[in-house]
C-alpha positions in Angstrom: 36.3 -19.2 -23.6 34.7 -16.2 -24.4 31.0 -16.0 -26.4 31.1 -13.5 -28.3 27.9 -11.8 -30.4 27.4 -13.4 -34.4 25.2 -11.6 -36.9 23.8 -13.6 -40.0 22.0 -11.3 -43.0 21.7 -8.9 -45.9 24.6 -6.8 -46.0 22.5 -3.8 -45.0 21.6 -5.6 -42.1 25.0 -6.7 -40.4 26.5 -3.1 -41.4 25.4 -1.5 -37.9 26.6 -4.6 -35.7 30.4 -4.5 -37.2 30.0 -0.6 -36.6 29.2 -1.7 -33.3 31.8 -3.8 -32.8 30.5 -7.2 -34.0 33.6 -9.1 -35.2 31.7 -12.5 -36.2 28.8 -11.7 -38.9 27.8 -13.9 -42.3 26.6 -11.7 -45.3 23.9 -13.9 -47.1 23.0 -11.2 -50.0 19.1 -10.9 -50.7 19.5 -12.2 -53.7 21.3 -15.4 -52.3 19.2 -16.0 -49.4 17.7 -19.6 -50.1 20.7 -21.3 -51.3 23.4 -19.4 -48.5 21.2 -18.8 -45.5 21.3 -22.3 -44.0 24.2 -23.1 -44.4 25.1 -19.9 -42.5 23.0 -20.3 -39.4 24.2 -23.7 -39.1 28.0 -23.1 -39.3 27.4 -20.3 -36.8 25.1 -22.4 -34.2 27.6 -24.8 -34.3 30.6 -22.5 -33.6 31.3 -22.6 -30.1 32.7 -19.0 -29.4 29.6 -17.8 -30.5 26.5 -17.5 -27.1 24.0 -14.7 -29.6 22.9 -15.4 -32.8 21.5 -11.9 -34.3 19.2 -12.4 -37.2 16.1 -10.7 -38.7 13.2 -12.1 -38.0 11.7 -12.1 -41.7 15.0 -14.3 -42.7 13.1 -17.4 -40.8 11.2 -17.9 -43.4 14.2 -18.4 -45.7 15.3 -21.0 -43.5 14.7 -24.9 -44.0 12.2 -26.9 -41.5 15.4 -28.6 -39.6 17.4 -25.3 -39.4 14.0 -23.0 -38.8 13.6 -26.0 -36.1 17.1 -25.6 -34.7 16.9 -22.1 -34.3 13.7 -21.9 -32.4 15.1 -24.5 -29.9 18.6 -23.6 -29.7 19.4 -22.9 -26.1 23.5 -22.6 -26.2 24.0 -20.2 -28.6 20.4 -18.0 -27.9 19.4 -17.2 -30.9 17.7 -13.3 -31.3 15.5 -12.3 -33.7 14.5 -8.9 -34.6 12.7 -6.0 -36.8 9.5 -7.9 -39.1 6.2 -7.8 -37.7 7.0 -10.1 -34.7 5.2 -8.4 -31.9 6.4 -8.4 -28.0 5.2 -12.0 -27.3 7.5 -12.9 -29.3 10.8 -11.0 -27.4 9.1 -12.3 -24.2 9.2 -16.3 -26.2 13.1 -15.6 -26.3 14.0 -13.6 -23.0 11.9 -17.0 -21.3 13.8 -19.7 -23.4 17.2 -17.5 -22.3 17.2 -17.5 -18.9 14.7 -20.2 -18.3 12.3 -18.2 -16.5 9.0 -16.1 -17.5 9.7 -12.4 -15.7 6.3 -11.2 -16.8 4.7 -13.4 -14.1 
């Protein structure tokens, strides 16, 4: 089975993915985000095709406590966020909850 890459967000935001080639992606609008945004992430955790999650990291604070839970902990599909204000800590959080090892050490 192959895993292929998924992108959940804004339009705007899952525009340069499909450009890139990203065939699985979920538009949640801006205006749409708290009622669509869970419901997205967990259909496309739970698909298993999908081993990346793309998101932005300013969406997790759309997300409910359980799902916002889920996605900080989900192993099988790795979950990547990025842009916001998260700094390199938190890249170095994911790469380490990835591949199970810290490299920076």
């Amino acid at each position: 089975m192959s895993q292929e890459i998924a992108v959940i967000g804004s339009p705007e935001f899952t525009t340069g993915f499909r450009l890139a080639g990203v065939r699985r992606f979920a538009n949640v609008p801006d205006d749409d985000k708290e009622a669509e945004l869970d419901d997205a992430v967990e259909d496309t955790l739970a698909d298993d095709g999908v081993g990346i999650v793309v998101m932005h990291q300013d969406d997790l604070e759309y997300l409910s406590r359980g799902v916002r839970e889920a996605v900080e902990t989900s192993v099988e599909p790795v979950v990547v966020t990025i842009g916001g204000d998260a700094g390199g800590g938190a890249l170095r959080d994911q790469i380490k909850r990835a591949i199970g090892i810290d490299l920076m050490d």
